[in-house]
TORLO-304071 format. One line per field, with one value per atom (N, C-alpha, C): x, y, z; chain; residue number from 1; residue in three letters. Coordinates in Angstrom, 2 decimals, m for minus. Each point is the difference from the previous one (the first is absolute). Example, Ala and Ser with C-alpha at 12.3 -4.5 7.8 and 13.67 -1.06 7.14 Angstrom:
<nodes>
xx = c(13.19, m0.89, 0.90, m0.35, 0.82, m0.77)
yy = c(m5.69, 1.19, 1.20, 1.05, 1.19, 1.09)
zz = c(7.80, 0.00, 0.00, m0.72, 0.06, 0.73)
unit = c(A, A, A, A, A, A)
pos = c(1, 1, 1, 2, 2, 2)
code = c(ALA, ALA, ALA, SER, SER, SER)
</nodes>
This chain:
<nodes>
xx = c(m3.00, 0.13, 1.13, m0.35, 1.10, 0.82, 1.10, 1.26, m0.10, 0.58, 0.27, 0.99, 0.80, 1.24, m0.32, 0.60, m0.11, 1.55, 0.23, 0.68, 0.30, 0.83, 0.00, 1.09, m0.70, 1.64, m0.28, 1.21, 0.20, m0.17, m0.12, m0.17, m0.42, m0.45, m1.00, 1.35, 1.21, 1.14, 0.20, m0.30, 0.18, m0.83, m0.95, m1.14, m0.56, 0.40, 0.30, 1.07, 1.22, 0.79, m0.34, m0.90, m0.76, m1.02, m1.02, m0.51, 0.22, 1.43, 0.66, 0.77, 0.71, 0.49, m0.82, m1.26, m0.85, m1.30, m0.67, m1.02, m1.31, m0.87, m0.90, m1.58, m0.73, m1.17, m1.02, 0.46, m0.88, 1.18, m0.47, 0.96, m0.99, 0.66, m0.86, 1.19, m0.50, 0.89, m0.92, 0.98, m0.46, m0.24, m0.97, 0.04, 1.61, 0.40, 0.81, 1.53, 0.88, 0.92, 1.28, 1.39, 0.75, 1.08, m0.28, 0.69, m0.81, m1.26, m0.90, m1.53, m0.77, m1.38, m0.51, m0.57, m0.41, m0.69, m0.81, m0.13, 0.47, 1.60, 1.06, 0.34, m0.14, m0.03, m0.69, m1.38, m1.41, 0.30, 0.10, 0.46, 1.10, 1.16, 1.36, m0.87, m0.55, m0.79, m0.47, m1.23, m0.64, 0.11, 1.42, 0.39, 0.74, 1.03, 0.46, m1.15, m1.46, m1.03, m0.99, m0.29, m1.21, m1.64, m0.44, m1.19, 0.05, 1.36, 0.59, m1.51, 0.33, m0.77, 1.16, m0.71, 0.61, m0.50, 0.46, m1.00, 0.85, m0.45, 0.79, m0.90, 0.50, m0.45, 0.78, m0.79, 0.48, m0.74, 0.30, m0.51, 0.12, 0.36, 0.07, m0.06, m0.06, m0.02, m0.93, 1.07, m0.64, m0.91, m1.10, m1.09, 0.34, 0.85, 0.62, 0.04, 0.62, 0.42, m0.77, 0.68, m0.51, 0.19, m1.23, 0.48, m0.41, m0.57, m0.43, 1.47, 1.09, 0.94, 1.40, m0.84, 1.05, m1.09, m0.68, m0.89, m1.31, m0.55, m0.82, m1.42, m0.95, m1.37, m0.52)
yy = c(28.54, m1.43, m0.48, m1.01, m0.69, m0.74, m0.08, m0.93, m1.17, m1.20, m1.41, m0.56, m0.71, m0.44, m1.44, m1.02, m0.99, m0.75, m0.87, m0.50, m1.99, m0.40, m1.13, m1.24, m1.13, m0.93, m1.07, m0.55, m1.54, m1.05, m0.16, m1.12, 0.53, m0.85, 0.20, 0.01, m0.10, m0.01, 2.19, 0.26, 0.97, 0.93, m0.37, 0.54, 0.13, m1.01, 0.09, 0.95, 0.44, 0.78, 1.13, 0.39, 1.39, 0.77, m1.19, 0.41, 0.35, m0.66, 0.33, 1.35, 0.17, 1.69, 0.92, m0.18, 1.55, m0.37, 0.83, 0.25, m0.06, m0.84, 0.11, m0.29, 0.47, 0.06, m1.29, m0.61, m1.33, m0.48, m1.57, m0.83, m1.20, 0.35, m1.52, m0.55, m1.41, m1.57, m0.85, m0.81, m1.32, m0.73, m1.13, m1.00, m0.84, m0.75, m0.84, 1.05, 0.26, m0.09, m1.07, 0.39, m0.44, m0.80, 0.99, 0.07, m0.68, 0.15, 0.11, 0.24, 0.30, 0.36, 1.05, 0.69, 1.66, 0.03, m0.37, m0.76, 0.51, m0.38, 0.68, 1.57, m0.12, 1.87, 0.81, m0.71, 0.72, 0.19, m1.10, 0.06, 0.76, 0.65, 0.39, 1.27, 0.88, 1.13, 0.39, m1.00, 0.49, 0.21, m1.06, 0.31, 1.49, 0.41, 1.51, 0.59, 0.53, 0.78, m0.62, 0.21, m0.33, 0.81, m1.23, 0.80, 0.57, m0.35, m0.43, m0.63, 0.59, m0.77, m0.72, m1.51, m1.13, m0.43, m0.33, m0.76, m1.24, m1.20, m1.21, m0.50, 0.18, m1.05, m1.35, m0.74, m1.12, m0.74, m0.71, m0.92, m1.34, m0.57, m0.65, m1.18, 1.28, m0.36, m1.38, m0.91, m1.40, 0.15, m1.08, 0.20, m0.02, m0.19, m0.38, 1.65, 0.48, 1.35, 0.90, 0.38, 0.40, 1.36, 0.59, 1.79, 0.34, m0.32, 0.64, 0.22, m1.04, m0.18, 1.37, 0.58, 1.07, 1.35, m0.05, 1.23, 0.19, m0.79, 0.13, m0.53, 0.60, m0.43, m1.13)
zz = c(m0.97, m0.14, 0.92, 0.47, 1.14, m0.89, 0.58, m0.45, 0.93, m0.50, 0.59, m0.28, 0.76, m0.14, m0.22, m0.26, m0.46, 0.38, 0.88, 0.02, m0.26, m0.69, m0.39, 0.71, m0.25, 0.76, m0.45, m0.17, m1.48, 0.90, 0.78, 1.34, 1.41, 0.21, 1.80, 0.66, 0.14, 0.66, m0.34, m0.74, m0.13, 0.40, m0.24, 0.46, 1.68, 0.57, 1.15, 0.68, m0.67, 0.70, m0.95, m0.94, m0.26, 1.10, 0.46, 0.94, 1.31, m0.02, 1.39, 0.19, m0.86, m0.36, m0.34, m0.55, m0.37, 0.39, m0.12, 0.85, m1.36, m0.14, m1.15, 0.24, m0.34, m0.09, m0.27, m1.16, m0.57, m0.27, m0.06, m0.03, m1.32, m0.88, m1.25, m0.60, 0.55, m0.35, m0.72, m0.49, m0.69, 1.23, 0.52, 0.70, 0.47, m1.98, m0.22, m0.50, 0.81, m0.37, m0.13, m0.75, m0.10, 0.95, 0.91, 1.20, 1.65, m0.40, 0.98, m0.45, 1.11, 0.29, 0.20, m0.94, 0.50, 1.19, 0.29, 1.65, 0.93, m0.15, 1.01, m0.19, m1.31, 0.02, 0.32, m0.15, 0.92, 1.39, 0.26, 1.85, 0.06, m0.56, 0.29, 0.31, m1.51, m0.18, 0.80, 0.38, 1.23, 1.76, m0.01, 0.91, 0.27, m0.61, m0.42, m0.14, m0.52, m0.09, 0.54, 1.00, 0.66, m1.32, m0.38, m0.59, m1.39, m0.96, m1.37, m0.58, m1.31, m1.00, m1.07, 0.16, m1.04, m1.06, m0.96, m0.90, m0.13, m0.19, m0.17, m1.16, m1.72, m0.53, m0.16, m0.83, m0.92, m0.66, m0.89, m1.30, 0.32, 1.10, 0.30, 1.18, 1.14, 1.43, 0.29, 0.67, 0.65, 0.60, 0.21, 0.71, 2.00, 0.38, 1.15, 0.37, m0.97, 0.57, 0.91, 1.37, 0.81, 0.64, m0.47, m0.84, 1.71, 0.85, 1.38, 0.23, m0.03, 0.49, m0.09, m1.01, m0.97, 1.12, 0.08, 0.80, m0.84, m1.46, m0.68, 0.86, m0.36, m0.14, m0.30)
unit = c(A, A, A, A, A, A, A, A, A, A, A, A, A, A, A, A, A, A, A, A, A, A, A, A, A, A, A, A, A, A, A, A, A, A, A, A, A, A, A, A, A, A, A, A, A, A, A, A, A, A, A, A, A, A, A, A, A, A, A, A, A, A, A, A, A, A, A, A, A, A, A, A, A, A, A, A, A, A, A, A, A, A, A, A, A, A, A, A, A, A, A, A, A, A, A, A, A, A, A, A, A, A, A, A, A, A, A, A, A, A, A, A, A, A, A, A, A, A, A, A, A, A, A, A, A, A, A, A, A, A, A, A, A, A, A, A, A, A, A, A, A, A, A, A, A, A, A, A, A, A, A, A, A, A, A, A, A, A, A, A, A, A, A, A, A, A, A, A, A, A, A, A, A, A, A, A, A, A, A, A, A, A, A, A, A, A, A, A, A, A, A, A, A, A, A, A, A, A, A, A, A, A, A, A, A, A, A, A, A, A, A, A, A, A, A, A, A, A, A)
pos = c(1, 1, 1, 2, 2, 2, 3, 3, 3, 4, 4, 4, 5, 5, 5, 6, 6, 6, 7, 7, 7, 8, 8, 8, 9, 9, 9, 10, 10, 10, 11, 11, 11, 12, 12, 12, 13, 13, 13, 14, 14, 14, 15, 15, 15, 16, 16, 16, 17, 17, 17, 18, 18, 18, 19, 19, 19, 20, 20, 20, 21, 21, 21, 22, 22, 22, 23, 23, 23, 24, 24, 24, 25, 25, 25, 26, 26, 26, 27, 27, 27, 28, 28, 28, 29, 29, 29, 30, 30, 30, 31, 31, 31, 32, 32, 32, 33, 33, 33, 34, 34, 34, 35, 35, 35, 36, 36, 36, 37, 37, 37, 38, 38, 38, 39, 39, 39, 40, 40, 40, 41, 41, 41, 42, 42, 42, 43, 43, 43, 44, 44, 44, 45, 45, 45, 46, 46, 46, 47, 47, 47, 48, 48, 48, 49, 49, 49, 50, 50, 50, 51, 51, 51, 52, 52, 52, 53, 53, 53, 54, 54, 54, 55, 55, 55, 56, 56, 56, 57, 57, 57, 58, 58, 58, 59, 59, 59, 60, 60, 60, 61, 61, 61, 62, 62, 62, 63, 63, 63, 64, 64, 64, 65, 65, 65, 66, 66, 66, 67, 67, 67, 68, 68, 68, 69, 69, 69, 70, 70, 70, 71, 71, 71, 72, 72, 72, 73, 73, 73)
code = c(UNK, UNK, UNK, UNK, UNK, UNK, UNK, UNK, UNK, UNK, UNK, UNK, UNK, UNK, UNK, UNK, UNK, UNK, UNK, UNK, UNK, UNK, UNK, UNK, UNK, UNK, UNK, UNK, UNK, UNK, UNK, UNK, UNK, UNK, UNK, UNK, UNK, UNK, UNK, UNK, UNK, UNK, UNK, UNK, UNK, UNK, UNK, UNK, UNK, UNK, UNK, UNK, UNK, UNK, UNK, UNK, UNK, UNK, UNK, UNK, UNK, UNK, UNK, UNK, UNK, UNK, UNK, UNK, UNK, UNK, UNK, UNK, UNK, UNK, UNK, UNK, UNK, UNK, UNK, UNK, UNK, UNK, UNK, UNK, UNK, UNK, UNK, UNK, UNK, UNK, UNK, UNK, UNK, UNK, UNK, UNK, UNK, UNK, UNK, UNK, UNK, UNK, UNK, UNK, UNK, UNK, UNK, UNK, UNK, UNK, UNK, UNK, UNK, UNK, UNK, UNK, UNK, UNK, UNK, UNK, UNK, UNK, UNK, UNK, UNK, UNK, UNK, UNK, UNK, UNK, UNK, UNK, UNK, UNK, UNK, UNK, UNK, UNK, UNK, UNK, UNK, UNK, UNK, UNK, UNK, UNK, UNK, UNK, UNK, UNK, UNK, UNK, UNK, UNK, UNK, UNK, UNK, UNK, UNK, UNK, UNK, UNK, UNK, UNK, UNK, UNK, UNK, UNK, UNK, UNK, UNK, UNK, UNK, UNK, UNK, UNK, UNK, UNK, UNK, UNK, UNK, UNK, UNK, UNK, UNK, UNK, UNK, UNK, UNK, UNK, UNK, UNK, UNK, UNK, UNK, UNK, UNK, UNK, UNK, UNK, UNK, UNK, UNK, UNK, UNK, UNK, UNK, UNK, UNK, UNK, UNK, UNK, UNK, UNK, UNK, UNK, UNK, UNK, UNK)
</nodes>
């Protein structure tokens, strides 16, 4: 059985300088943060890993929102 690490961050301010120091595999955000837009964390991610898997939910996301913009489908 494989092991998985799991790492966590209380704000997209944090989370942003997580992804910048270590090196991670998947990246799953809320859309709406506190701080910001998971959005920008998609793009941070994928810029550092070419070819990263993201998941971006939310419960809420505006209809405006413009997920091509993040690297989505």
């Amino acid at each position: 059985m494989e092991a998985y690490s799991v790492t966590l961050a209380s704000s997209g301010r944090e989370a942003a300088t997580l992804i910048s120091e270590n090196n991670y595999d998947v990246l799953v955000t809320d859309f709406e943060l506190q701080d910001g837009l998971g959005t920008e964390l998609v793009k941070l991610f994928r810029k550092k890993k070419e070819g990263a898997k993201s998941f971006l939910v939310s419960g809420s996301a505006p209809e405006d929102v413009r997920l091509k913009d993040a690297g989505f489908d």
